[in-house]
Backbone bond lengths (Angstrom), bond angles and torsions (degrees), N, CA, C in turn:
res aa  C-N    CA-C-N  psi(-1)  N-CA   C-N-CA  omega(-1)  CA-C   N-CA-C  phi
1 X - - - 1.451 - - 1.523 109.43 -
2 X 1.125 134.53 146.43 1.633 156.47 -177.65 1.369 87.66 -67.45
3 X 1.118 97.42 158.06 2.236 119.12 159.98 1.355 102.80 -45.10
4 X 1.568 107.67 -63.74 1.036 126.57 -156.71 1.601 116.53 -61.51
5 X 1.348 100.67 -40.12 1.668 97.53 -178.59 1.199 109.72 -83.64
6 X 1.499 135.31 -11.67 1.380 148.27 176.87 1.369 110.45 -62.57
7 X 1.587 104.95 -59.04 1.649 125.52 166.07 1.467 123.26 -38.53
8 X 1.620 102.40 -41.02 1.500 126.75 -157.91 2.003 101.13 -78.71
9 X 1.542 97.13 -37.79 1.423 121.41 -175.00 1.400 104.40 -61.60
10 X 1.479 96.78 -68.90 1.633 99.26 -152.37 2.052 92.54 -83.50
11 X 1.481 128.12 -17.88 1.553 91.08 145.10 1.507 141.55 -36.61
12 X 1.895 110.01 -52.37 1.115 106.70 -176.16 1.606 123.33 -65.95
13 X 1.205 92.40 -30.71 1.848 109.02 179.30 1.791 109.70 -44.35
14 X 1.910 96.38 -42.14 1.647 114.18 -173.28 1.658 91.03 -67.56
15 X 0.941 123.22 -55.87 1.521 123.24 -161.52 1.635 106.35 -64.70
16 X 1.514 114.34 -36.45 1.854 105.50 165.67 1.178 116.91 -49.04
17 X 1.663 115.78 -47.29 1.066 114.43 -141.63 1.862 86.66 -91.75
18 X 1.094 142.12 -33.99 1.415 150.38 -175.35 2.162 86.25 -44.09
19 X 1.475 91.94 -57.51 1.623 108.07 -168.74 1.763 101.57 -38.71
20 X 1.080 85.87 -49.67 2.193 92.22 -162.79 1.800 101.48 -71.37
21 X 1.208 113.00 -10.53 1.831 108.77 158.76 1.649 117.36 -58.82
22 X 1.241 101.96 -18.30 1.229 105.13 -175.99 2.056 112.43 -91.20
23 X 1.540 100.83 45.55 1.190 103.15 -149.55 2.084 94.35 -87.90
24 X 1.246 94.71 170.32 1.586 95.66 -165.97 1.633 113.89 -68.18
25 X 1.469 117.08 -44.27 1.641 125.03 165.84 1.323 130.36 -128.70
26 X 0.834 160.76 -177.52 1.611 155.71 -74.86 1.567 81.46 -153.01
27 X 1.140 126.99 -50.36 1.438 130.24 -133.77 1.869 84.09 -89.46
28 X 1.234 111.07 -37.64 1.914 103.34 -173.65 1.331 109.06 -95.06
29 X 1.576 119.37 -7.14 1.251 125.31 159.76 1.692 119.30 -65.97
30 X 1.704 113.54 -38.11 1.230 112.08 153.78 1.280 146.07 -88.88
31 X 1.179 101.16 -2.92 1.638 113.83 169.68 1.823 106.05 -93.62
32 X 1.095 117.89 6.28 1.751 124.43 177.54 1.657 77.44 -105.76
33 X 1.129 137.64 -80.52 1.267 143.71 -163.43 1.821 103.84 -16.88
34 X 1.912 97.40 -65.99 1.430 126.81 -168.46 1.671 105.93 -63.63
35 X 1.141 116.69 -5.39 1.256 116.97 176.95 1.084 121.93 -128.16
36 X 1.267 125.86 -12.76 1.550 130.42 148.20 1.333 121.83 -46.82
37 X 1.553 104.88 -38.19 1.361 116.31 -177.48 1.392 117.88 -89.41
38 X 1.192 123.85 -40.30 1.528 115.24 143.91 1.167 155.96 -16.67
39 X 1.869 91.39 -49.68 1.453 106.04 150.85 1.423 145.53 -74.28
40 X 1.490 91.07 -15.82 1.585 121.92 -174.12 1.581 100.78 70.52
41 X 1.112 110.89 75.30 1.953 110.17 161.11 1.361 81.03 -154.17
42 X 0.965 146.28 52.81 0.973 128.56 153.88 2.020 137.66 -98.02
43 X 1.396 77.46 -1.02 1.757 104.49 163.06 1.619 107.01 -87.56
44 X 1.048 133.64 -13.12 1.760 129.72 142.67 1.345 107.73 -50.63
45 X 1.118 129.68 -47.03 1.415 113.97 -157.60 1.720 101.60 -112.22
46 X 0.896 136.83 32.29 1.508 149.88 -168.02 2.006 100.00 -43.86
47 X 1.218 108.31 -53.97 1.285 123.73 171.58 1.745 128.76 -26.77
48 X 1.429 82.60 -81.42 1.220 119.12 -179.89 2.224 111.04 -64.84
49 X 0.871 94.34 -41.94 1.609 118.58 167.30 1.529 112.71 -55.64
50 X 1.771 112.10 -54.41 1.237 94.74 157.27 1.458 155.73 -106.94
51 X 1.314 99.67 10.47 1.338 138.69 -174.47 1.850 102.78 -79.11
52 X 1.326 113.83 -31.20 1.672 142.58 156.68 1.489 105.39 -49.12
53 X 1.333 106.36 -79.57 1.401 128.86 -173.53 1.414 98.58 -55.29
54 X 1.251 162.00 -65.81 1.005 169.89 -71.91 1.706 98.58 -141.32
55 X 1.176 118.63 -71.39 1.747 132.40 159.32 1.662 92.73 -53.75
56 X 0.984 143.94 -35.73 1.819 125.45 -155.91 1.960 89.85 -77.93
57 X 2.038 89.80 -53.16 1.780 76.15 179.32 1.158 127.82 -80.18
58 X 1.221 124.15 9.07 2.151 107.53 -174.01 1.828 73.35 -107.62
59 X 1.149 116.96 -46.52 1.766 115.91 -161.75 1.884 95.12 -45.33
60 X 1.623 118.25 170.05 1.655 142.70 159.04 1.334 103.99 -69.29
61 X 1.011 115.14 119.97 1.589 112.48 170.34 1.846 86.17 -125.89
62 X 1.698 100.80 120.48 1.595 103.56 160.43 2.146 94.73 -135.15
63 X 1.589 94.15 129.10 0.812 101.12 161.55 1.297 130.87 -150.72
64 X 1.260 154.28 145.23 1.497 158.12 -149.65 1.483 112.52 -86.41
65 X 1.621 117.78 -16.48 1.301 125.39 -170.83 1.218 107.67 -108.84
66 X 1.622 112.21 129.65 1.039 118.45 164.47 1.552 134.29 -55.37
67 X 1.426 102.64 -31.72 1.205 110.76 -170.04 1.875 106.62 -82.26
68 X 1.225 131.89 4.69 1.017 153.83 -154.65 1.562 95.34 -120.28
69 X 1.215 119.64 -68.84 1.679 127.92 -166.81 1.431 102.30 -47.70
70 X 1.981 103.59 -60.11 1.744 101.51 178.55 1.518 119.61 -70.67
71 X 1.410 123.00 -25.18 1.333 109.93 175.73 1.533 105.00 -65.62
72 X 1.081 134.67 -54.96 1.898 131.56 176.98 1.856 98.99 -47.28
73 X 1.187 114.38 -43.21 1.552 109.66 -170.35 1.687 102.97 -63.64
74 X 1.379 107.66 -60.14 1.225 122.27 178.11 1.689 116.44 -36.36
75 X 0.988 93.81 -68.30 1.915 104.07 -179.00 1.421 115.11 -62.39
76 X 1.563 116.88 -23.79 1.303 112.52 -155.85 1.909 87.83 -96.90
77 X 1.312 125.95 -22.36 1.209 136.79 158.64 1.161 139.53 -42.46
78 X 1.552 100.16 -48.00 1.468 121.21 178.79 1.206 101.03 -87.78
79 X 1.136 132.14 -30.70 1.626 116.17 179.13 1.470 115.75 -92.93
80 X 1.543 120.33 13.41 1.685 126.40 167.75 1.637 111.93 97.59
81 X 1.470 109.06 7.61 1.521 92.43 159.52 1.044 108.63 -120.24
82 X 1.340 93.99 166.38 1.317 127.56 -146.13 1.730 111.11 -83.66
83 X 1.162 144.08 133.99 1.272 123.55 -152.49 2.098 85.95 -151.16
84 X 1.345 99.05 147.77 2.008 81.13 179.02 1.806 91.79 -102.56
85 X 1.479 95.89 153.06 1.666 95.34 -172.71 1.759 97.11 -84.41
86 X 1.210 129.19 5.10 1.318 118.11 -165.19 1.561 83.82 -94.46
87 X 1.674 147.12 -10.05 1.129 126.86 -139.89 1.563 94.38 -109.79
């Protein structure tokens, strides 16, 4: 494949994945987050990443799963806000 069609590709790939921010609740909004970063591309989407984060912390988050509470604690940590560990 050319530069060019490579370039041409992995734009559109950016623009799916921009699409799936638009996800229905909190919980697949942070597990897209948690796996962006995993992969390490997640400095493509810098925007969108915190614009997520941003609504996850002022927004209610109640949820029954543990594995849910620390992934929002976790992420919302690593990126400098502030989260109380009693919550």
């Amino acid at each position: 494949m050319s530069e060019e069609r490579m370039t041409e590709r992995s734009n559109q790939l950016k623009e799916r994945i921009i699409g799936l921010f638009s996800c229905s609740t909190i919980v697949e909004q942070l597990n897209l987050v948690d796996t962006l970063q995993h992969l390490s591309v997640d400095h493509h989407f810098h925007e969108q990443i915190d614009s997520t984060l941003r609504s996850t912390h002022a927004g209610e988050f109640n949820s029954s799963s543990i594995h849910n509470v620390a992934l929002r604690f976790r992420i919302l940590r690593q990126q400098g806000f502030w989260v109380s560990p009693g919550i």
